[in-house]
C-alpha positions in Angstrom: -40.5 -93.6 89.8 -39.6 -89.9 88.8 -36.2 -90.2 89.3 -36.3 -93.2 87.6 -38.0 -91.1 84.8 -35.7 -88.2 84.6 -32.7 -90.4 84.4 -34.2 -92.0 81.6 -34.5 -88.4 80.6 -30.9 -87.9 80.7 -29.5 -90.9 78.7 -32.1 -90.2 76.0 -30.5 -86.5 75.5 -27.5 -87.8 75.9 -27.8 -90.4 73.2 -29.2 -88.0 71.0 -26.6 -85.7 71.6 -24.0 -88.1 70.9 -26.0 -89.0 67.2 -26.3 -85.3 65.9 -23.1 -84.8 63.8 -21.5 -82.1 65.0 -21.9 -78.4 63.1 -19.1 -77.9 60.5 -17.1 -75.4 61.2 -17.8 -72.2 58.7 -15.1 -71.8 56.0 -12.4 -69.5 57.0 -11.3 -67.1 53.7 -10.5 -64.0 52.8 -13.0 -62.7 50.0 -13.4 -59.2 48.6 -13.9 -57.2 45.3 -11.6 -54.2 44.7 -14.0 -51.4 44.1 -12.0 -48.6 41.7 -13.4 -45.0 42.0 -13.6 -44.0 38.2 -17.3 -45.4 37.6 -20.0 -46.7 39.1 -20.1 -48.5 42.5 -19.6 -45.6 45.7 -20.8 -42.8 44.0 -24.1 -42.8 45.5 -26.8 -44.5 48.5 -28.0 -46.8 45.4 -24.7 -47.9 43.9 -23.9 -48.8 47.7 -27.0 -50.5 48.2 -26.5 -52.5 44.9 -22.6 -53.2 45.7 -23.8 -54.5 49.0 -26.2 -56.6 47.8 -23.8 -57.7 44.9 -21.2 -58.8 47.5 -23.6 -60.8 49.4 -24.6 -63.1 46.2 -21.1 -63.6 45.8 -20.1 -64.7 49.5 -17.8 -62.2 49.7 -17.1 -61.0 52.9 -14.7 -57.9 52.1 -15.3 -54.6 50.2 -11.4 -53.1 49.4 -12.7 -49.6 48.4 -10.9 -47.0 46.5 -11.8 -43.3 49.0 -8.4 -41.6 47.8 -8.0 -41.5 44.3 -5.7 -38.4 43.5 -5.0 -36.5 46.8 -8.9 -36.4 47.4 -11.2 -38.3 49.4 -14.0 -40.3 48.6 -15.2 -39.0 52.4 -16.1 -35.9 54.4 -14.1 -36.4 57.4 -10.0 -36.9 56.6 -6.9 -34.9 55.6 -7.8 -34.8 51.7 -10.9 -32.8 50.5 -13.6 -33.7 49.3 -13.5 -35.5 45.8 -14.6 -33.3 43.1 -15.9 -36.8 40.9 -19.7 -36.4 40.2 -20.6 -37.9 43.7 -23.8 -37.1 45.3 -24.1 -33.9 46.9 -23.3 -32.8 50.9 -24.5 -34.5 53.7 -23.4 -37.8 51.8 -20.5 -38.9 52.8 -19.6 -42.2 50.3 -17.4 -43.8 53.0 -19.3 -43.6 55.7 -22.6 -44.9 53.9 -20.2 -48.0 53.0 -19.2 -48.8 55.9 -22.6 -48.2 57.8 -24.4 -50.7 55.1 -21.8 -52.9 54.7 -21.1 -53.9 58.4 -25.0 -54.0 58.6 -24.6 -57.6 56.3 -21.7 -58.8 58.1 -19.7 -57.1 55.5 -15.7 -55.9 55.5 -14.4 -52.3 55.0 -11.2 -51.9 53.8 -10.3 -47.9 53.0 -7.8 -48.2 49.5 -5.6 -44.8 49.5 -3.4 -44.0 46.3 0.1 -43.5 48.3 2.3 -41.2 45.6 0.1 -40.5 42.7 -1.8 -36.6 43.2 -3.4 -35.5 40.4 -3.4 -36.2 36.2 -4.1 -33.0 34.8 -2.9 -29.6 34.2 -5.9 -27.7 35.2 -5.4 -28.0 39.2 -8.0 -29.0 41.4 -11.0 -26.1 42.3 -9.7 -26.8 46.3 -7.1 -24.3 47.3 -6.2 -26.6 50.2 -5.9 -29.7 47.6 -2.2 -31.0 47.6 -1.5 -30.3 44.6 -2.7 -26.5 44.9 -0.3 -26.0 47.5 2.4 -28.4 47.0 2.8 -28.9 43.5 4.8 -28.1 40.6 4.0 -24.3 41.2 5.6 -24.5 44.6 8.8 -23.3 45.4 11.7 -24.7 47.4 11.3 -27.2 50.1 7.5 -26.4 50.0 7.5 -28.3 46.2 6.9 -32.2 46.9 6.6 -33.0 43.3 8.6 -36.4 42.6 10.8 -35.6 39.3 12.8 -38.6 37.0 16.1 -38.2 36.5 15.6 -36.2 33.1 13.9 -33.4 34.4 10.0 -34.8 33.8 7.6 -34.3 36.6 4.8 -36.4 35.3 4.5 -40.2 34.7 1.8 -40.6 31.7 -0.6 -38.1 33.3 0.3 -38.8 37.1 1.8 -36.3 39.4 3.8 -37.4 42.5 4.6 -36.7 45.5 8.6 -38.0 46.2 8.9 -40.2 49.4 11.9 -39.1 49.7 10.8 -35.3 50.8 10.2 -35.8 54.3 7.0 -33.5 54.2 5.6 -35.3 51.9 5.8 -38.9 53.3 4.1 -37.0 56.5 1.2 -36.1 54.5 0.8 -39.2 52.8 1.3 -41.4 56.4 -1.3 -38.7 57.4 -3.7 -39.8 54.2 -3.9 -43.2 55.7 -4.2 -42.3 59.5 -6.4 -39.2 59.2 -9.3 -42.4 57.9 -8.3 -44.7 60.5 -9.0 -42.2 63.6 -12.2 -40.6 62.0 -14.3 -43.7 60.6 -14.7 -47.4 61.7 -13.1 -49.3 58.9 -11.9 -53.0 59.2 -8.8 -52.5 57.3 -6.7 -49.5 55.8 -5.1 -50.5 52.2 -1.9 -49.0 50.2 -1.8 -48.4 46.8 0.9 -47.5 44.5 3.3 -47.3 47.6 6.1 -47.2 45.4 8.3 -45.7 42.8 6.5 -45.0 39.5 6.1 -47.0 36.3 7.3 -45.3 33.0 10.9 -45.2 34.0 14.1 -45.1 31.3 14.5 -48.6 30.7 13.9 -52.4 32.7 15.1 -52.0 36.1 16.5 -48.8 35.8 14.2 -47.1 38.2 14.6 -43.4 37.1 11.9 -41.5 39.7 13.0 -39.6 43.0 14.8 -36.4 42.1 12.9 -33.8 43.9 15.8 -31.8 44.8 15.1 -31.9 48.7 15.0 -35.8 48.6 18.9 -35.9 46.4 20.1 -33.4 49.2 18.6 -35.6 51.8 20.6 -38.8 50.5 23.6 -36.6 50.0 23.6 -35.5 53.3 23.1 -39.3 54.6 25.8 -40.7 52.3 28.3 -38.2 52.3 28.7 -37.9 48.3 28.1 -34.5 46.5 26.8 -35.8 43.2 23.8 -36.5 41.6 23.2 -40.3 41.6 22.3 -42.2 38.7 19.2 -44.1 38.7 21.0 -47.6 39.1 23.3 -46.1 41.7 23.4 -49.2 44.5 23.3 -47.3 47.2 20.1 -44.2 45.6 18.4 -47.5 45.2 18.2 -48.5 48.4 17.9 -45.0 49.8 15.1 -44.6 48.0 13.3 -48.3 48.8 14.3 -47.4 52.6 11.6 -44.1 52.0 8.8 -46.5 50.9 9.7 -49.0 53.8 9.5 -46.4 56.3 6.4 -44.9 55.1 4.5 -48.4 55.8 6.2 -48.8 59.1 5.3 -45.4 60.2 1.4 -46.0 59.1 1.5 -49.3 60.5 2.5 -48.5 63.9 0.3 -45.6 64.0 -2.4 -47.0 63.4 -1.9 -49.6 65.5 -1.5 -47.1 68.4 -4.9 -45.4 67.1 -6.7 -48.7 66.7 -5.5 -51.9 66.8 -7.7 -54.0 65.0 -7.2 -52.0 61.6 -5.7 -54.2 59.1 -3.2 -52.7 57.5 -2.8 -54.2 54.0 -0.5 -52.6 50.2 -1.6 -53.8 46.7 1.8 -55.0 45.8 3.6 -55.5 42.4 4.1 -58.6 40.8 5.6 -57.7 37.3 6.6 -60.3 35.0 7.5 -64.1 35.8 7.9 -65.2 39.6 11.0 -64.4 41.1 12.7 -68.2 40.5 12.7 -67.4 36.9 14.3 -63.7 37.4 17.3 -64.8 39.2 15.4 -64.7 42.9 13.6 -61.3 44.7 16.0 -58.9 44.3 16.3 -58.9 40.6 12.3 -58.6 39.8 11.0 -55.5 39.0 9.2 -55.2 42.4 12.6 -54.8 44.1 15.0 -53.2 41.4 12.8 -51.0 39.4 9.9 -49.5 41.6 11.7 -50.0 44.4 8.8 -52.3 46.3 10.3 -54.4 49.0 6.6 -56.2 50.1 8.4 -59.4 50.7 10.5 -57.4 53.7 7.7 -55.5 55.0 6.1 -59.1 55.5 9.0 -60.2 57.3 9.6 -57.4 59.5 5.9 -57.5 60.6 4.6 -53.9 59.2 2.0 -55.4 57.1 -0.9 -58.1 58.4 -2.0 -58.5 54.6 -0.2 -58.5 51.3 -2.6 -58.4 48.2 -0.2 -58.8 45.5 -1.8 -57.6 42.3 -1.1 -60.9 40.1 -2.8 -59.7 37.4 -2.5 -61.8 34.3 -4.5 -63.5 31.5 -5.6 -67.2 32.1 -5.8 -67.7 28.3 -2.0 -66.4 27.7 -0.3 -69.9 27.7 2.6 -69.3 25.2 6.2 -68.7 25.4 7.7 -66.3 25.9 4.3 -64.2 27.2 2.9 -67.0 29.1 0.8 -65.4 31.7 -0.8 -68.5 33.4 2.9 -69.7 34.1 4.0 -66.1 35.4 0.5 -66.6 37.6 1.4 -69.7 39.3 4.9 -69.0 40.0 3.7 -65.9 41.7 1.4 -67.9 43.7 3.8 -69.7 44.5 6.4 -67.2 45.7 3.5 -65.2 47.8 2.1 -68.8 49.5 5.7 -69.4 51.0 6.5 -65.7 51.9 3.8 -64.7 54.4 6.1 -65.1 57.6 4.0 -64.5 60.4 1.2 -62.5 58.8 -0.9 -63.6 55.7 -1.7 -63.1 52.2 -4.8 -62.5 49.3 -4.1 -63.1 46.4 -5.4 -60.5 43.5 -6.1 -61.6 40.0 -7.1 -59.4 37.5 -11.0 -59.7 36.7 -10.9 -57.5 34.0 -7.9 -59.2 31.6 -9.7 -62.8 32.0 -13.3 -64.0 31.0 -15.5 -65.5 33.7 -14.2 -69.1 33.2 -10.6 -67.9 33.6 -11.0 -66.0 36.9 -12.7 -68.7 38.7 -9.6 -71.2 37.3 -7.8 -68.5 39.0 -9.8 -68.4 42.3 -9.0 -72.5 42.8 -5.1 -71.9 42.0 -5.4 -69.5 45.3 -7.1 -72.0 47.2 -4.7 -74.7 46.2 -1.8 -75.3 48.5 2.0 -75.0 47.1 4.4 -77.5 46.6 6.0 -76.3 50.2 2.3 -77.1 51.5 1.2 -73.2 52.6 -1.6 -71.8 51.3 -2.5 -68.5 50.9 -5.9 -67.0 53.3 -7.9 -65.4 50.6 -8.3 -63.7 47.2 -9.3 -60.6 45.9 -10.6 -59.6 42.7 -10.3 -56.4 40.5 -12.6 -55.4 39.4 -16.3 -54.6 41.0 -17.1 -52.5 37.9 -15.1 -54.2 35.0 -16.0 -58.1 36.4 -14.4 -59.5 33.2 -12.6 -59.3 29.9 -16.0 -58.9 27.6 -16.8 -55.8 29.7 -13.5 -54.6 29.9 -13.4 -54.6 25.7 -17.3 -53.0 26.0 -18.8 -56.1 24.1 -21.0 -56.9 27.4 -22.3 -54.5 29.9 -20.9 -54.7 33.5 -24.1 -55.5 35.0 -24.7 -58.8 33.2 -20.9 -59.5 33.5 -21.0 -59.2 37.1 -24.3 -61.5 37.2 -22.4 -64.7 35.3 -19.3 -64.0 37.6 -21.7 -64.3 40.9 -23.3 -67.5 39.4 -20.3 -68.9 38.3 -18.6 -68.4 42.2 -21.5 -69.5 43.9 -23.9 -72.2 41.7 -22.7 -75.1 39.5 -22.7 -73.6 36.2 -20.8 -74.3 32.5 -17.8 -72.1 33.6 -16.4 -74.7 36.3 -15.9 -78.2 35.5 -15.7 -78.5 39.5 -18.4 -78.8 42.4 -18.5 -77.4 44.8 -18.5 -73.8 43.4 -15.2 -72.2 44.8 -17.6 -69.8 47.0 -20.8 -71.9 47.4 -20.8 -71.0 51.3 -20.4 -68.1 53.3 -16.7 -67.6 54.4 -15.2 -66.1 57.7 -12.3 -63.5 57.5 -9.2 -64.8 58.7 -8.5 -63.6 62.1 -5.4 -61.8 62.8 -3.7 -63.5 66.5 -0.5 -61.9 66.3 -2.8 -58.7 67.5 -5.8 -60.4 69.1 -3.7 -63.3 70.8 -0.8 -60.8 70.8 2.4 -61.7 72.4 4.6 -59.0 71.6 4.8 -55.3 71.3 6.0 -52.3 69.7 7.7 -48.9 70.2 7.4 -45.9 68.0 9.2 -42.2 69.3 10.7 -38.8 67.4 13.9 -37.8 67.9 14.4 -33.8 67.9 16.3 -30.9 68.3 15.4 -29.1 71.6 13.7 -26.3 69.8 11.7 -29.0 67.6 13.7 -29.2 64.9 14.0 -33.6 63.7 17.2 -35.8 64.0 16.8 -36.6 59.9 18.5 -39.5 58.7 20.3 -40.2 63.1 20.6 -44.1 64.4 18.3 -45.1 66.9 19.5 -47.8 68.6 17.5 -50.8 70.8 19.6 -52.1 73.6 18.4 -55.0 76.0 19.5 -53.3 79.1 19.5 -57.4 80.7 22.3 -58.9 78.3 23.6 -54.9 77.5 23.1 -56.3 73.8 21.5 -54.5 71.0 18.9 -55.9 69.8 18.2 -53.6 66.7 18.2 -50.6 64.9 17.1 -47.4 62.6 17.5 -44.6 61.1 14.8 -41.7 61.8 12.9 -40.5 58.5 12.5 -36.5 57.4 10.4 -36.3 60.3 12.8 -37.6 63.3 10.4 -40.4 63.2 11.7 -44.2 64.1 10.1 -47.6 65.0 10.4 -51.3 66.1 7.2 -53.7 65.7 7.2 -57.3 67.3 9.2 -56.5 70.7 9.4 -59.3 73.3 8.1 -57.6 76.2 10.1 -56.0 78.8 12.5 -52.8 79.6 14.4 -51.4 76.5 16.9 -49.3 76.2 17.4 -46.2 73.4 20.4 -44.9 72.2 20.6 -42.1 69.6 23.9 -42.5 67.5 26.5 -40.6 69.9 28.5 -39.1 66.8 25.0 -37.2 66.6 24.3 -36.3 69.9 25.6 -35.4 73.4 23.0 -35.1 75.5 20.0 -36.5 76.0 20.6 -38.9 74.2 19.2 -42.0 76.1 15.6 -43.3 76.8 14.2 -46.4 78.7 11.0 -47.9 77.5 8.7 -50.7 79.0 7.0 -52.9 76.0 4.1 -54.7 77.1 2.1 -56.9 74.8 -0.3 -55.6 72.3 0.5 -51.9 72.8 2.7 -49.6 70.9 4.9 -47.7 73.4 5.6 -43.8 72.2 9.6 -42.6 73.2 10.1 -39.1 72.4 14.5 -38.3 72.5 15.2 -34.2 73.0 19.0 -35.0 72.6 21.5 -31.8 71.8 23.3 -32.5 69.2 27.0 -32.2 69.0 28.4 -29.3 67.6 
């Protein structure tokens, strides 16, 4: 009779197993507020408490916050100082309160650094060890990192820069990046303004990068004795190849610090999409500030492209329609994301609450090639729409509307459900949790220490004695290769360089970044 009982048992929790729907499974999305560092919002415990809290009524799951600004740090514990902004006073430490509060509410942390731009005014910083103190325009020599424009000018509106083209300079700045990722526990790492400057001589003519050291530099690699002009096919690509190797060089080591740091870059999306400029390499991305995002997603050095499509909703006219140069961006970023993934940004600030949320369901839509982009990100946490942004409504009751209108049925979306009624998971990233490649990173120098600037590095297959790729070091010696098939490699500094020394094996395994150092003698 028991057994009789318990199989009964059985069946009955088997049948009502079989009736319970199953759970659905929780939204998968990228979701995040930029949080700009010139007002409220990280300044102090309270604005971090309220951000928090904000970013949970919106179902965000992603905070990009901005903790370099100009050379500083909104942190206690990196290579930059100590912001001098109005911040509260010593033991707080902005980031770290972020990141403590924010993973405590299931809550991303993604570190936004300002790449080139150092500091906008002529009284320096009170910080003798501030950047600009001793690198500036006051320095001398090779010790001067200051990025010039072809004319002479060293400052772009009020922005000082440092030239990625002086190989000391893109040090410190991959240093900026990496000095956050090995002393606090942030979920992602985030470029901005990794690029050539705005305020250049005229539409694609991109006029920035004459620090003297950089135009020796790319005389020395060219072989020319002149000055280049800014157009100049070959100074253009030089000087893109600086940027590129700059993200590489943070990508990889930060990967080698920690692995699960996403590395992301708030890219540039001037203008109409690319179709309408003649393809990529005639937008102003590629030919005028010198950004080539849609090759760092191919090569693999980025895991997240936020382009900043920042336009007006509203702006629906020829020849300044912005909701047309919106969606052929969309577009153009959907079907570009190779093997890694993208967020759309759209511009909080120009649009008014209706506007961003059509915005928001444009991301979410797929594109006529059927991809679909993993997220969105909007700037920005303090100015949450265009009525704050022109001061006829406080931020505060901006940002309330903008919450209800994401998360509640409400007048600003003829559509149900709201675009963020649930919760939302961030995207994982399997090329490094399910990874099935590798990576190798190295210096090339000079046996008393001195870098290879500028030499070939070259990746044989040993197997097939094929090569399977190669580059040229930076200012530092510095080279890399991401997305390696595991196995035994071979490296081969150019032998019109070197003599001896010159060879290196490496094993890539999957998931690590292997480190080569080359001590070649150069030839004479």
């Amino acid at each position: 009779m028991r057994r009789v009982i318990g199989v009964m048992g059985v069946l009955i929790m088997l049948v009502s197993l079989l009736a319970t729907p199953p759970a659905q499974a929780k939204t998968t999305e990228f979701r995040a507020f930029w949080v700009d560092a010139f007002g409220s919002g990280i300044y102090t415990e309270a604005e971090i408490d309220q951000l928090v809290a904000d970013a949970q009524a919106a179902n965000v799951n992603a905070i990009v916050a901005q903790v370099g600004r100009r050379g500083d740090c909104f942190c206690n514990k990196a290579l930059m100082p100590r912001t001098e902004a109005g911040i509260a006073p010593l033991p707080f430490d902005p980031l770290q309160t972020l990141i403590d509060k924010a993973h405590a509410a299931d809550i991303e942390v993604h570190a936004w650094v300002i790449a080139t731009a150092i500091w906008n005014n002529t009284t320096p910083p009170s910080d003798p060890t501030h950047v600009f103190n001793t690198n500036g325009p006051a320095a001398s020599g090779e010790d001067n990192w200051i990025m010039l424009r072809s004319d002479g000018v060293d400052r772009g509106g009020r922005d000082y820069y440092l030239d990625p083209g002086h190989p000391d300079a893109a040090a410190y700045i991959v240093k900026m990046y990496t000095s956050i990722v090995a002393n606090y526990d942030v979920d992602g790492i985030n470029f901005d303004r990794i690029r050539y400057p705005d305020f250049n001589l005229g539409l694609n003519v991109p006029s920035w990068g004459y620090n003297p050291v950089a135009v020796a530099r790319f005389q020395a690699a060219s072989g020319r004795s002149d000055v280049p002009e800014p157009t100049d096919p070959a100074w253009m690509q030089w000087r893109r190849d600086q940027v590129t190797n700059i993200v590489r060089r943070v990508y990889l080591e930060s990967y080698a610090l920690k692995p699960d740091v996403r590395i992301s870059a708030d890219t540039i999306t001037y203008g109409y999409g690319p179709e309408s400029q003649g393809g990529w390499e005639q937008t102003r991305t590629y030919a005028e500030v010198l950004q080539d995002w849609r090759g760092w997603m191919e090569e693999g050095i980025l895991d997240l492209n936020m382009p900043m499509n920042y336009k007006r909703e509203h702006f629906t006219t020829e020849p300044n329609n912005q909701q047309r140069m919106y969606e052929e961006w969309n577009e153009f970023i959907k079907d570009h994301q190779y093997e890694r993934q993208a967020v759309i940004g759209s511009a909080l600030y120009l649009n008014y609450v209706e506007g961003s949320v059509a915005q928001i369901r444009k991301t979410q839509t797929p594109s006529a090639a059927g991809n679909t982009a993993h997220g969105w990100v909007g700037y920005s946490y303090r100015t949450p729409d265009a009525e704050t942004n022109t001061g006829t409504r406080p931020g505060d009751a901006s940002r309330a509307e903008l919450i209800r209108a994401l998360t509640a049925p409400s007048e600003y979306d003829p559509l149900t459900p709201p675009v963020f009624a649930n919760a939302a998971a961030i995207p994982g990233m399997p090329w490094k949790a399910q990874a099935t490649s590798g990576h190798i990173k190295g210096v090339v120098q000079n046996p008393d220490g001195a870098p290879f600037d500028q030499v070939r590095v070259y990746l044989y297959d040993p197997r097939h004695r094929t090569i399977v790729d190669s580059r040229l070091t930076d200012g530092s010696g510095w080279f890399g290769f991401v997305d390696l098939e595991p196995g035994r490699y071979r490296l081969v500094v150019d032998p019109t360089r070197a003599r001896i020394g010159r060879i290196a094996n490496a094993v890539v395994s999957a998931g690590h970044v292997t480190t080569v150092d080359l001590t070649p003698r150069p030839r004479e």
